[in-house]
C-alpha positions, 0 to 999 in steps of 0.5 A: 703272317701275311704282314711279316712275308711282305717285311721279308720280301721288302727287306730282301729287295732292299738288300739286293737293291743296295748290294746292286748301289755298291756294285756299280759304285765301284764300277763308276769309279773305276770308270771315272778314274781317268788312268784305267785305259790304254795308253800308246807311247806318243815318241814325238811327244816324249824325251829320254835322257838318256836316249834312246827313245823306245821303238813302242810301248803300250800301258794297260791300266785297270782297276784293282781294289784300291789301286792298279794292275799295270801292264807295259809291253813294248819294243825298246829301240834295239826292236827288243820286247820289253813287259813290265807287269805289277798290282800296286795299292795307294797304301804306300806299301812296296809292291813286286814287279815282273820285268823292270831291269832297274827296280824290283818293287814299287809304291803308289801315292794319290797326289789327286783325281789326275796325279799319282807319284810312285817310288821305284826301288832296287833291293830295298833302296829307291833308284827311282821316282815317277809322276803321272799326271793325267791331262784335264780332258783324260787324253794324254798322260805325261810320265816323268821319271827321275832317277838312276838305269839299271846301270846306274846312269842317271835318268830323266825322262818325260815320256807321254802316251795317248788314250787309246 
């Protein structure tokens, strides 16, 4: 009896030990993604075209399962508020997005550690493409983006943000 308390005892601390492993995998992980973080708009840095420049914006990133929850609240140049809000995976699939005038889903794809490509569409069509790239020493993050406004006139942007 005394033999199989201690297997027991013995197999619920590896259980816990190895619940406890995985755990803070994940959280490593989602630490070592150099994305997750804030990001501010760096508007000496960036070129919109067309113009203008936004007065600010803020990028959140965080973990999500397998991929992000993004958050984008800033100042267009007018001094409106702008927030664009959206979960996406690495799976390829479209994902909703709240508060972008130009496209209403989005997908994600993991080019490597430091680069994603994203495709934005309107109603079903790609309007627009994105590649963020991260810098070697996780600093900066340069956002290009290729495709057309909401209006239809084409867009080509590069727009980089500074760790926060």
């Amino acid at each position: 009896m005394k033999h199989l308390t201690r297997s027991v005892v013995a197999s619920v601390i590896l259980v816990g030990g190895l619940s406890l492993v995985v755990g803070s995998a994940r959280g490593v992980f989602a630490q070592s993604d150099p994305a997750i973080g804030t990001w501010t708009l760096n508007a000496a840095k960036s070129k919109y075209i067309p113009g203008p420049i936004p007065k600010s914006n803020v990028i959140t990133i965080t973990a999500a399962g397998s991929g992000y929850h993004v958050v984008a609240k800033g100042e267009d140049a007018a001094g409106n508020p702008t927030s664009i809000d959206y979960t996406a995976t690495f799976d390829g699939k479209d994902s909703p997005v709240k508060g972008a005038p130009a496209y209403d889903t989005t997908s994600l794809k993991r080019i490597d550690a430091n680069t994603t490509e994203q495709t934005r569409k309107k109603e079903g069509k790609t309007v627009q493409t994105a590649t963020r790239k991260i810098s070697a020493d996780g600093k900066t993050m340069t956002v290009t983006t290729r495709g057309k406004t909401e209006s239809g006139r084409t867009l080509n942007t590069v727009a980089v943000y500074d760790k926060q």
